[in-house]
Structure formats: structure tokens, C-alpha cells
RODO-2510 file (C-alpha; in nm, 4 decimals, decimal comma):
residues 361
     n   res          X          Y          Z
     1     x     9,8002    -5,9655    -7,3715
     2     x     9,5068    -5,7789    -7,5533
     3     x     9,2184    -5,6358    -7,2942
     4     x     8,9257    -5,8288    -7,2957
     5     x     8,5499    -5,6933    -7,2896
     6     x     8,2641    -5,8619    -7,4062
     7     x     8,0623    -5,7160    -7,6728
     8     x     7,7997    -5,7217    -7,4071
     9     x     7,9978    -5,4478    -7,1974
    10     x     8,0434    -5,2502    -7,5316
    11     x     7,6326    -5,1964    -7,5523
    12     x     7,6771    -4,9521    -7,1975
    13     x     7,8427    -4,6250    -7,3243
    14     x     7,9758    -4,5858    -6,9513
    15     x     8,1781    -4,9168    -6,9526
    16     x     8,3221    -4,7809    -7,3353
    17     x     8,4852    -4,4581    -7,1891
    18     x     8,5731    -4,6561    -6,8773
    19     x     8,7707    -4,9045    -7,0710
    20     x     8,8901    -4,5846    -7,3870
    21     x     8,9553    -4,3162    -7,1432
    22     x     8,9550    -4,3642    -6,7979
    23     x     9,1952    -4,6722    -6,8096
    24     x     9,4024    -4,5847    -7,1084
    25     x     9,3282    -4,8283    -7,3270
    26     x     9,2355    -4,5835    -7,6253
    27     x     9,0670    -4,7170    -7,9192
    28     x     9,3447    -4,8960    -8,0036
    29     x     9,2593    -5,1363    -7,7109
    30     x     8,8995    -5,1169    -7,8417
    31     x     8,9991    -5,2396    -8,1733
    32     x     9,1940    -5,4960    -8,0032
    33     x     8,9584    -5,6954    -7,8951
    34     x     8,8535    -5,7744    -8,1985
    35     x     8,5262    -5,5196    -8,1994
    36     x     8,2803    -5,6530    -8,4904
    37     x     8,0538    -5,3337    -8,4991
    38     x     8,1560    -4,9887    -8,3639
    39     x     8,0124    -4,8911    -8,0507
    40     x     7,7540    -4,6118    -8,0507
    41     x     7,9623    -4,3390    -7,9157
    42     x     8,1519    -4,3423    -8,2035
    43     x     7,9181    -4,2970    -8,4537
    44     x     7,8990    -3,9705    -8,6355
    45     x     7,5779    -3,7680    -8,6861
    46     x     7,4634    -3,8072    -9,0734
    47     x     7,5358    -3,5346    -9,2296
    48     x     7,9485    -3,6205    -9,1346
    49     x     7,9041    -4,0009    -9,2522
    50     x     7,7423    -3,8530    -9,5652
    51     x     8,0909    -3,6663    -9,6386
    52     x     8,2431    -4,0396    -9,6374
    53     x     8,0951    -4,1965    -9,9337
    54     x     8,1804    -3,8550   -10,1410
    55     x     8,5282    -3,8047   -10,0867
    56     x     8,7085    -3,9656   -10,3744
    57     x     8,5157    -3,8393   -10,6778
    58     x     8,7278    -3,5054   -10,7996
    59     x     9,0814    -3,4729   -10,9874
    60     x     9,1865    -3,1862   -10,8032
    61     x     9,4908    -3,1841   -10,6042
    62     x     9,6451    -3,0114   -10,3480
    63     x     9,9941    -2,8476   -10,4906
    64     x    10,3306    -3,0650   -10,4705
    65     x    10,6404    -2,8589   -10,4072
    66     x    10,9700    -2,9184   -10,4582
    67     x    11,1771    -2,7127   -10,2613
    68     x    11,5293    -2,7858   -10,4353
    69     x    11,4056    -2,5805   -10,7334
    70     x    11,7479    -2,3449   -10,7525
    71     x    11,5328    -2,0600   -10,8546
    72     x    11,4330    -1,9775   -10,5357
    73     x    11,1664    -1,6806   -10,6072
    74     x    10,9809    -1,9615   -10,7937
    75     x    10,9505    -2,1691   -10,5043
    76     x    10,8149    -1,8678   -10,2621
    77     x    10,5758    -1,7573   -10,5476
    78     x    10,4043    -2,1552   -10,5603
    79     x    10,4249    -2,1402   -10,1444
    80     x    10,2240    -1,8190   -10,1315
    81     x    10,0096    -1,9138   -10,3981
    82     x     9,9130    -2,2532   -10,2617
    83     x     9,8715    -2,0322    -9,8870
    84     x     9,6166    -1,8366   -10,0372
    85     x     9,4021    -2,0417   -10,3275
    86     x     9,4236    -2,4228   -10,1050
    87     x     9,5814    -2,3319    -9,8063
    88     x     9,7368    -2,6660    -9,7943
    89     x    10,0426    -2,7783   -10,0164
    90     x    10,3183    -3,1088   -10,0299
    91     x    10,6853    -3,0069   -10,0056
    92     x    10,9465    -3,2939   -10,1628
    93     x    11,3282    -3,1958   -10,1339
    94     x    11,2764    -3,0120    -9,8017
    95     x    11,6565    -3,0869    -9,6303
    96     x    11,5357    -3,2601    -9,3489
    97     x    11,7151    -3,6046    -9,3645
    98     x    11,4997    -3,8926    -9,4575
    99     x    11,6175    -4,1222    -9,1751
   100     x    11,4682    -3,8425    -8,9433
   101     x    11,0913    -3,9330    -9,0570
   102     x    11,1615    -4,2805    -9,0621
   103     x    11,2838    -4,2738    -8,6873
   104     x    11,0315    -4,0887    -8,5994
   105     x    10,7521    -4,2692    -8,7440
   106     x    10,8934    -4,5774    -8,5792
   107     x    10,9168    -4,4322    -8,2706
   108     x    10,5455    -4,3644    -8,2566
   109     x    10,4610    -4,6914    -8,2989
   110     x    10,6905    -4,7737    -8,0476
   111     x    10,4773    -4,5767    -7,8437
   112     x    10,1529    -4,7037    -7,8982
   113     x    10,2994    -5,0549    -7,8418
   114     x    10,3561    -5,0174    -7,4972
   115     x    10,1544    -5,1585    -7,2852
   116     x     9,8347    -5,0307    -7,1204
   117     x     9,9799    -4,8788    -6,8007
   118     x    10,2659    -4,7253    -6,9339
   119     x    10,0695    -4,4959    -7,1463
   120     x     9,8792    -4,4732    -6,8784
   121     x    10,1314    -4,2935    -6,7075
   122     x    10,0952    -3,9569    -6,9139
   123     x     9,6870    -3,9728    -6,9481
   124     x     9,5829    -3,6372    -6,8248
   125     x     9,5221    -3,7792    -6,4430
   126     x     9,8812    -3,8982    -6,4166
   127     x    10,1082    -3,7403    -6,6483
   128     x    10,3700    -3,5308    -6,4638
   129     x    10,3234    -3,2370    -6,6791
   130     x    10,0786    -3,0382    -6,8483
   131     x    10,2844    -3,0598    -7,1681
   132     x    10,2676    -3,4125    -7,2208
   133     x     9,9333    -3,5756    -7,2890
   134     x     9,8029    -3,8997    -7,3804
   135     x     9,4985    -3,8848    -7,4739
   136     x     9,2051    -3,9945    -7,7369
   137     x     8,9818    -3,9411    -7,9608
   138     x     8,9774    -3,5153    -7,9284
   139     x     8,7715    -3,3782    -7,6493
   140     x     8,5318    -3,6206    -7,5257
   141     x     8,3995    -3,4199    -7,2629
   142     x     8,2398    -3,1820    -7,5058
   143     x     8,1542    -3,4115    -7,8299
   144     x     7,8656    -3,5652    -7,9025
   145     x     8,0379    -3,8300    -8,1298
   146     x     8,3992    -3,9539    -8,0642
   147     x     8,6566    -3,9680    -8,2793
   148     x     8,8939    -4,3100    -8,3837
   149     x     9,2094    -4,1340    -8,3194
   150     x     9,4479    -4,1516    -8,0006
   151     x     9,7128    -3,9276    -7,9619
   152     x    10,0371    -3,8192    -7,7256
   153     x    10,0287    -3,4689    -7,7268
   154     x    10,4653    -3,3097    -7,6707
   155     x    10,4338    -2,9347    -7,6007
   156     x    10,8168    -2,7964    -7,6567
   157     x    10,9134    -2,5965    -7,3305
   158     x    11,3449    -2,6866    -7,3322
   159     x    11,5235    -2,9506    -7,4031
   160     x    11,5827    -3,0087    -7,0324
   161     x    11,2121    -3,0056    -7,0042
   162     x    11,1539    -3,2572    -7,2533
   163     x    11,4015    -3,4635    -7,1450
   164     x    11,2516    -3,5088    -6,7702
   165     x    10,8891    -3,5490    -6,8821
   166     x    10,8643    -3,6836    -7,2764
   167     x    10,8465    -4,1151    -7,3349
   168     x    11,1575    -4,2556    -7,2950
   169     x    11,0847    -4,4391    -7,6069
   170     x    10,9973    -4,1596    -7,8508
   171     x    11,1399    -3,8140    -7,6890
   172     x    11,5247    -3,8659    -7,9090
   173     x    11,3422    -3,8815    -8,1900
   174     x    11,0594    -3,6609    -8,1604
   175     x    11,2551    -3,3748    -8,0311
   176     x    11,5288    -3,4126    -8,3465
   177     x    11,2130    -3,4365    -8,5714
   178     x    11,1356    -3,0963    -8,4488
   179     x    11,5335    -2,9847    -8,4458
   180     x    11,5754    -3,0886    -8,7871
   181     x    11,2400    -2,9328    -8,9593
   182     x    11,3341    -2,5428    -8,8189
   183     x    11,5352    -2,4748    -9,1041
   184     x    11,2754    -2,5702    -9,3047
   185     x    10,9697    -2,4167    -9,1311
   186     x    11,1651    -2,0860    -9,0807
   187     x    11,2448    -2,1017    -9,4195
   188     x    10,8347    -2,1622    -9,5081
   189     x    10,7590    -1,8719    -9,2774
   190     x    10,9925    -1,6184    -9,4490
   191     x    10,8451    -1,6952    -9,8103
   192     x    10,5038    -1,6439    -9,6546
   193     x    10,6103    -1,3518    -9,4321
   194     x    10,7851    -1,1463    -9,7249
   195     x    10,4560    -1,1888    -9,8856
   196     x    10,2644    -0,9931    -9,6823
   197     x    10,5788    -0,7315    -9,6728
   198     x    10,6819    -0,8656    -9,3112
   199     x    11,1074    -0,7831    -9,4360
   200     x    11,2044    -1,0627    -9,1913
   201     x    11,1689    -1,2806    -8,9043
   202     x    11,2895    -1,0555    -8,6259
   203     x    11,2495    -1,1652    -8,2690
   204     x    10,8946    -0,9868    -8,2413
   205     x    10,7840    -1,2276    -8,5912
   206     x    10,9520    -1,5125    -8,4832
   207     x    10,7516    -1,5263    -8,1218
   208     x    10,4421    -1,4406    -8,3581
   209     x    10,5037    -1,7245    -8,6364
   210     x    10,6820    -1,9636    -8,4121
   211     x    10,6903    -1,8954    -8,0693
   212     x    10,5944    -2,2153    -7,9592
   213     x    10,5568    -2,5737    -8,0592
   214     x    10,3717    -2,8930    -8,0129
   215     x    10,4223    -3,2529    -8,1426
   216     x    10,1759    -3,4980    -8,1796
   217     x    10,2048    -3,8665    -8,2271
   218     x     9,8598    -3,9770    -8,3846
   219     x     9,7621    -4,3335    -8,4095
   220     x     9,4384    -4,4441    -8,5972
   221     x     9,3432    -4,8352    -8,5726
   222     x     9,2136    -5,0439    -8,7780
   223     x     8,7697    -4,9564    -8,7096
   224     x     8,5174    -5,1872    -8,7513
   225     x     8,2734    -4,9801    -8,9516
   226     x     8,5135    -4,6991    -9,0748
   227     x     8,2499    -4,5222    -9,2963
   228     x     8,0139    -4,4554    -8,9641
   229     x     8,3156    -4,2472    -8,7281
   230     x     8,5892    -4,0441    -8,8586
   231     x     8,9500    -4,0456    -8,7969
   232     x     8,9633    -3,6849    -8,6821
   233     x     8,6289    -3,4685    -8,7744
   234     x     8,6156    -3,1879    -8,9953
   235     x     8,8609    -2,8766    -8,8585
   236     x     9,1177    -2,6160    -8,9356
   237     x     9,3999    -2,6295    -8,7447
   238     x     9,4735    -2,3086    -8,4482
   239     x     9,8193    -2,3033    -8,5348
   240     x    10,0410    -2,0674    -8,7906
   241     x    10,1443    -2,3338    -8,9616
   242     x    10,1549    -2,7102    -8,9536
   243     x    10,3857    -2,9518    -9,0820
   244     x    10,2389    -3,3151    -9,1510
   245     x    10,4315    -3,6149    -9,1981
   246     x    10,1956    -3,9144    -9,2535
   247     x    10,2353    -4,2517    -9,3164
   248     x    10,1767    -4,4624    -9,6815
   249     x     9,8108    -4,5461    -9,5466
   250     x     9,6549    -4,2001    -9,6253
   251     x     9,2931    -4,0895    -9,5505
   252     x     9,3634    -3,7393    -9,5389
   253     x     9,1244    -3,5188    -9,6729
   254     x     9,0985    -3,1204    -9,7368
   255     x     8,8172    -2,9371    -9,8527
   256     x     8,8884    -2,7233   -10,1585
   257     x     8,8382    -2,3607   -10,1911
   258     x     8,7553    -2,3517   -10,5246
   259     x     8,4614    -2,6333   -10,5579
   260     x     8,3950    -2,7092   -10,2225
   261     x     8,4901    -3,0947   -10,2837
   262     x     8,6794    -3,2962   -10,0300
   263     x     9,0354    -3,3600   -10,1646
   264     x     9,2405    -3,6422   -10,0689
   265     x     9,6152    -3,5953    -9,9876
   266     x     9,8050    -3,9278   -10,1136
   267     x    10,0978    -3,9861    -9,9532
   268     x    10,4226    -3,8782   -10,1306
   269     x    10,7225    -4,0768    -9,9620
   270     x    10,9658    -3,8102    -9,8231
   271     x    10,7637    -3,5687    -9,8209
   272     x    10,5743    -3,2916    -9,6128
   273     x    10,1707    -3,1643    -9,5748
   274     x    10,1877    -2,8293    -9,4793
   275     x     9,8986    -2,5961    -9,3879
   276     x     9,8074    -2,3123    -9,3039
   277     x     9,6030    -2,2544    -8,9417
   278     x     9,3535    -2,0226    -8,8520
   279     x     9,6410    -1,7588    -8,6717
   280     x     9,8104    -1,7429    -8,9603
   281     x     9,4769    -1,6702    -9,1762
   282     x     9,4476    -1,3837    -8,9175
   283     x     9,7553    -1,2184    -8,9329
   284     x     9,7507    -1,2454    -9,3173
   285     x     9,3644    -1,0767    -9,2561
   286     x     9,2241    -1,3582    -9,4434
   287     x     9,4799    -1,3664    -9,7413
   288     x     9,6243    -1,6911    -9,6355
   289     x     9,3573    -1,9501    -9,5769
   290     x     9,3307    -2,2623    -9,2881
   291     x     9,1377    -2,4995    -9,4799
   292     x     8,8963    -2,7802    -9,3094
   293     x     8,9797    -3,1038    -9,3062
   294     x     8,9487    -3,4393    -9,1892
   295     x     9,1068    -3,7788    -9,1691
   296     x     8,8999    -4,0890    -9,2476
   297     x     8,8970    -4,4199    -9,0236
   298     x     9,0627    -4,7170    -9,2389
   299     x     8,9109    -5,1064    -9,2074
   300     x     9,2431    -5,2549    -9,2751
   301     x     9,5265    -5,0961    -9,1492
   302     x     9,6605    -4,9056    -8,8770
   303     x     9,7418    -4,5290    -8,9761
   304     x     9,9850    -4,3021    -8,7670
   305     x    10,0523    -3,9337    -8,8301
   306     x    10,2858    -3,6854    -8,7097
   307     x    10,2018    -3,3020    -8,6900
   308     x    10,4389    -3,0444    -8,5643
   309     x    10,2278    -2,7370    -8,4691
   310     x    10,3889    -2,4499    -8,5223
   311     x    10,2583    -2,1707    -8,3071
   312     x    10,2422    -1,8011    -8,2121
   313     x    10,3480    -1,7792    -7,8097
   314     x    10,0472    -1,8700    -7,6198
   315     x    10,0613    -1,4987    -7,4306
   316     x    10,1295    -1,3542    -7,7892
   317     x     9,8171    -1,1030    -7,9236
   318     x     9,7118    -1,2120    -8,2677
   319     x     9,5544    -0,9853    -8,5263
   320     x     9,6170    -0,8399    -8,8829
   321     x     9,9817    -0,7591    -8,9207
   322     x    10,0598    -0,3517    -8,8991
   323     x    10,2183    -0,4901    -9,2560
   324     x     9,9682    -0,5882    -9,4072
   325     x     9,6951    -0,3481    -9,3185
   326     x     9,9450    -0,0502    -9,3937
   327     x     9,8728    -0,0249    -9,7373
   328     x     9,4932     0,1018    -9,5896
   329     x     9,3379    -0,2602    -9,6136
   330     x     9,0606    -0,2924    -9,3605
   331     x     9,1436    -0,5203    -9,0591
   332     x     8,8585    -0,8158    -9,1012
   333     x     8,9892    -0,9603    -8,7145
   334     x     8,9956    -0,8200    -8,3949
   335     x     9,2541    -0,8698    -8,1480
   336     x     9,3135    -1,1472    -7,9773
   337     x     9,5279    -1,3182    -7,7083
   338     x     9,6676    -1,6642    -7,8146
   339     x     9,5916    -1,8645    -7,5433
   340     x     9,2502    -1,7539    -7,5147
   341     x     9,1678    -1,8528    -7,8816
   342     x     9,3132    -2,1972    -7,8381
   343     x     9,1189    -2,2173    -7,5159
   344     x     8,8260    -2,1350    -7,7275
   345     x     8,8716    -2,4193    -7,9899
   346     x     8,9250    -2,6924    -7,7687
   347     x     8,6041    -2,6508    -7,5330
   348     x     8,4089    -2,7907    -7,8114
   349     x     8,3592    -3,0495    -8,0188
   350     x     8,5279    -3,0377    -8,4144
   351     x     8,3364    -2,7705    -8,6046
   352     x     8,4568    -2,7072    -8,8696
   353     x     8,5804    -2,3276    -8,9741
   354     x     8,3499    -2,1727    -8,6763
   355     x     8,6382    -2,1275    -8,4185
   356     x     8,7548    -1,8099    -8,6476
   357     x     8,4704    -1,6484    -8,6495
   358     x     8,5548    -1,5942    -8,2697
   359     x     8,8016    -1,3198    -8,3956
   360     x     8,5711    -1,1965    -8,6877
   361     x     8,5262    -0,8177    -8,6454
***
């Protein structure tokens, strides 16, 4: 049965997160109902709707990849290139079996087509763990306009773990997502690493570049007025490296480096976004980049994504690599502990690139 509100209660901004966050329902629920006009919580400041109506109008293009190329120096050189001058690139070809992104994808809707209360049942008041989260929009406590996004949130701690907390209905196939893309990632990370002269992923690199991981199943519904919210506002990512797989809807968009346009990232079937995060432009002092960008809210269909976050060990110190500063380049980052960046990023609202200026020098 869809949840019913009348577009009376929608007008109260304390009935809105009543209905969105405290009961679960998630904007998914909102848009539901049947929602003619977005309420006013979700409306983004000016300046962010502006960004909407200017999105499509450039021919660049983030870099497509195809990682089957036999000659395999070719294939590191257009990796590291892409790191550095978009910091966002497609791989096609990658090895991980196609069936795995299909089940996965199907899985999240599975997910999202539960019913209210057992979603419910991993919201941040009732989930059983701290590494499962259901959630929405991305911290409502601390922004001023919400996002159209609702997400369940699978922080990797052991199989075992997973297997006692995750959904029923989408741990199988989120967990042999994640299984089957390692080769892959590692694989990513070792082009990038010898690149900066890091010889190999040794245990100390590997906790650095992928100590831990998170999975997140991200659902966008259909909005009412999708050029006055966003999807997900304008941010780099915190991790070393992400791994996108989206859906045929698209709507994701990445700022380029060079002209400072937004670039949209069509969806190539089979295929992989990958970017680089904001610990990884650390380590690599600022060689590789973590690029903003955002994901727009779509009128007519319903959108899902899902990341892997690759990360650095949450009690892992992150800074220029000894490797990379070596040579006598000057260290443009301080030192910092993992955990208390993240901490950083997510006690405020989207911001764009300011959360690395928290480790400027």
C-alpha cells in the first residue's frame, strides 16, 4: 500500500522529516504519494539550481577505458593520465562478470521494494550495527537543503559480519559485487601506485589504498520538480578510490578540470565510473585529483546507483607518500588520521572541494 499524506501535511517541514526520516519512508515514500510540487526542504539554494539548467552544453568527456587492451603499459599510462587531468574515467572489459552487476543492481531494487518497516529495521535508531545504515537524503541534521537520494549504507567488517547484520535480500549479492571487483580495483591501484613510484601493494599500501570498504545501494525517485533539488549535491568523494556502477538512467555529472564545465557521464552498459577521492589526491600530494560532482534528480524515472568505496583503514594516517615526496617535492598536506577526516566531511552539509582543505598545509 503506498503511505498517504495530504499535500496539506507536506506545507509543515516537521511532518516532512517525520514521514522521510523518522519513519523510514525516504523520499521514495514521498514520491509515492504522488507529490505534485516538491516540498520546501528540498529545494536547493540558487546558485545550485542555477548549475541545473547548464549542465548539458559541452562535448567534453570523461575518458572510456578498455581494460582488455593486451598492451598493458598503455592501459596504466590512460589510468594515470585520466587520475591526474579529470580525475574520473569509464573502464569497459574490466573481468568482473556481467551477471554480477546485473544481480546486484536487481538486488537493490529489491531493497527499496520492501516495505516501510523492514527498512525501517536498519534506519540509524534500529539497525543492529553501526555498519549498516539506511538512511536518506545525506546528512539532514546539518543541511540546509535536502537531497532526493536514499541510500543503505554496507560497511565491510567479515564475511561473518556481513552475514549476521546485511538485508537478507541484497547481502549475496552485494558482498560478491565487492568479491568480484578486487581483482580489478587492486589491479587500478597498482597502475596508479607505480605511478607515483609506490613498487607495489605491500601490506602497509594495501591498508593505505584499501584497507577498508563500504557499499552503497543508492536509490533516486522519480521528483516532482527535479530542476529545484539535486540528486546528491556537489562533492568529492573521501575515499581512495571509488568504483561506480550506475544504471541506463544517468544524471551523473563531474566538473572538468580543464574548463570548469559540468560533464555528464552517460551510461556505458558493462561498464565502470571510477574516481579518484580526496585521500588518494593526498597521498599523490595533489597529482591525482577528486573531482566534484553531482547527480541530478530525474522527472521520469527511478535511478539507482551502486558505489563501492574503496578506503584507507579508518585508524590509517594519511599524507603525501615518503614516495612521492622523495624526489624533494614539497608536501602540500599535513598529516592526518583517517577517521578523523571522514568525521570531518560528514558533519556538514555537501560542499563541494572544501573538506580537503582540512589537510591543506
Amino acid at each position: 500500500m503506498a503511505p498517504t499524506l495530504s499535500t496539506a501535511q507536506f506545507g509543515d517541514p516537521a511532518q516532512v522529516t517525520e514521514f522521510v526520516v523518522n519513519k523510514g519512508n525516504g523520499v521514495k515514500g514521498l514520491s509515492e504519494t504522488g507529490i505534485k510540487a516538491l516540498p520546501d526542504q528540498y529545494i536547493q539554494p540558487f546558485e545550485e539550481r542555477l548549475i541545473n539548467k547548464f549542465v548539458n552544453e559541452t562535448d567534453e568527456a570523461i575518458p572510456v577505458i578498455d581494460m582488455s587492451n593486451p598492451d598493458e603499459s598503455r592501459v596504466a599510462e590512460a589510468i594515470c593520465d585520466a587520475a591526474e587531468k579529470w580525475g574520473f574515467f569509464q573502464v569497459i572489459n574490466h573481468g568482473v562478470p556481467l551477471e554480477v552487476l546485473d544481480n546486484v543492481k536487481a538486488a537493490t531494487h529489491r531493497f527499496f521494494n520492501l516495505p516501510v518497516e523492514e527498512k525501517s529495521k536498519f534506519t540509524k535508531e534500529n539497525s543492529l550495527s553501526t555498519n549498516v545504515r539506511f538512511g536518506t537524503s545525506f546528512s539532514p541534521r546539518a543541511e540546509k537543503a535536502l537531497e532526493w537520494k536514499d541510500y543503505l549504507s554496507l560497511f565491510f567488517v567479515s564475511e561473518a559480519e556481513a552475514t549476521q547484520f546485511w538485508p537478507d535480500v541484497c547481502r549475496n549479492e552485494a558482498l560478491e559485487y565487492m568479491n568480484k571487483s578486487k581483482k580489478m580495483v587492486r589491479k587500478l591501484l597498482e597502475y596508479l601506485g607505480k605511478n607515483l613510484n609506490v613498487k607495489e601493494l605491500d601490506e602497509t599500501k594495501e591498508s593505505l589504498f584499501m584497507g577498508s570498504i563500504r557499499v552503497n545501494l543508492n536509490y533516486y525517485p522519480i521528483c516532482p520538480n527535479p530542476d529545484l533539488t539535486v540528486g546528491v549535491g556537489r562533492h568529492s568523494d573521501v575515499s581512495a578510490l571509488t568504483i561506480l556502477l550506475q544504471d541506463q538512467i544517468g544524471g551523473l555529472h563531474v566538473r572538468s578540470l580543464a574548463s570548469g564545465n559540468w560533464v555528464h557521464v552517460p551510461p556505458v552498459p558493462g561498464s565502470f565510473v571510477i574516481n579518484i577521492g580526496d585521500a588518494m589526491q593526498i597521498m599523490s600530494n595533489g597529482r591525482y585529483k577528486s573531482v566534484e560532482h553531482r547527480v541530478l534528480a530525474n522527472g521520469s524515472n527511478n535511478r539507482i546507483s551502486v558505489p563501492i568505496f574503496v578506503n584507507p583503514k579508518p585508524e590509517s594516517v594519511i599524507g603525501p607518500l615518503p614516495e612521492v615526496t622523495a624526489n624533494g617535492e614539497e608536501p602540500i598536506y599535513r598529516n592526518v588520521v583517517y577517521s578523523d577526516y571522514v568525521r570531518y566531511f560528514f558533519k556538514k552539509a555537501h560542499d563541494g572541494k572544501k573538506t580537503v582543505d582540512f589537510a591543506k598545509i
